[in-house]
C-alpha positions in Angstrom: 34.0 -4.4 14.2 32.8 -2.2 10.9 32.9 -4.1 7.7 34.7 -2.4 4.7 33.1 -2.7 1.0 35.2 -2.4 -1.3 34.7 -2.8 -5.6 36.2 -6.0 -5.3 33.6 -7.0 -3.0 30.6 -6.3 -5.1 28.5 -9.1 -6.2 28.3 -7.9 -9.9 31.3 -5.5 -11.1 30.0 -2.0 -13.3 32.6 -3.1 -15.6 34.1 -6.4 -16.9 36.7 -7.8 -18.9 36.9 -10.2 -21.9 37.1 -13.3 -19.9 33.5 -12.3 -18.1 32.0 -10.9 -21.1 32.2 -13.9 -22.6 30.7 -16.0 -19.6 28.0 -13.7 -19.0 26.9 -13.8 -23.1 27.7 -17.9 -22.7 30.4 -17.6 -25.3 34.1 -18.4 -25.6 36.6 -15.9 -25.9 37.3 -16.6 -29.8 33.7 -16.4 -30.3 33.7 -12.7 -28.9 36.8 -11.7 -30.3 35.3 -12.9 -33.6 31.8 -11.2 -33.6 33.9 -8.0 -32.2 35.6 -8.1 -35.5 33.2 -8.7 -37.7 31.0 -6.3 -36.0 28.5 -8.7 -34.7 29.6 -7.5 -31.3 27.2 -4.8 -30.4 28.1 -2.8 -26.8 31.6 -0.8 -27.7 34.4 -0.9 -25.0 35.3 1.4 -22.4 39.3 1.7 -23.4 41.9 2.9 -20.4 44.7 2.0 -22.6 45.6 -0.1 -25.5 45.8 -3.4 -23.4 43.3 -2.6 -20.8 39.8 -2.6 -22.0 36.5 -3.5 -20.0 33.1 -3.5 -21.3 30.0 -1.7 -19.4 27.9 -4.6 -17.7 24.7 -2.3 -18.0 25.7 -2.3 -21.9 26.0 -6.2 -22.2 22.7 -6.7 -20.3 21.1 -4.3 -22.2 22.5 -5.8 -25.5 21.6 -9.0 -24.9 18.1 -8.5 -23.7 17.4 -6.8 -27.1 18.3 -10.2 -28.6 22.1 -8.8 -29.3 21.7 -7.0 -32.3 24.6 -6.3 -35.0 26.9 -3.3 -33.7 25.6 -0.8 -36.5 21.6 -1.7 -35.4 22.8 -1.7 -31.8 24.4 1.8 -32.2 21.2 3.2 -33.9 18.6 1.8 -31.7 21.0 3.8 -28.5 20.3 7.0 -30.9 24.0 7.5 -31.7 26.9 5.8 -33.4 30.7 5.9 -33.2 
């Protein structure tokens, strides 16, 4: 019998919610929602809608292997800003 992969199936999802974010950067929740608003927060969110939004795992990884820069250094060093 074939096995099926499926998204839900892969080992590290392409994008991830609040929740992972903040276990993957070893933070609580608060804390995120906390740098995010005071712009501490560097990678930007990939928004579907006003209550679903998922951040881009290659972003975080990225951000945090350059020592998770400020959002306005972060944006700069990615050669572009919002």
């Amino acid at each position: 019998m074939a096995e099926h992969s499926t998204l839900h199936e892969t080992p590290h999802p392409v994008l991830l919610g609040l929740r992972e974010v903040a276990a993957l950067c070893g933070m609580s929740e608060a804390s995120l929602k906390r740098m995010r608003r005071c712009g501490r927060f560097g990678p930007a969110p990939v928004a579907f809608s006003k209550r679903l939004v998922r951040y881009s795992r290659a972003e975080i990884e990225g951000w945090v292997a350059a020592g998770c820069p400020a959002r306005k250094l972060w944006l700069e060093r990615k050669g572009g800003g919002r």
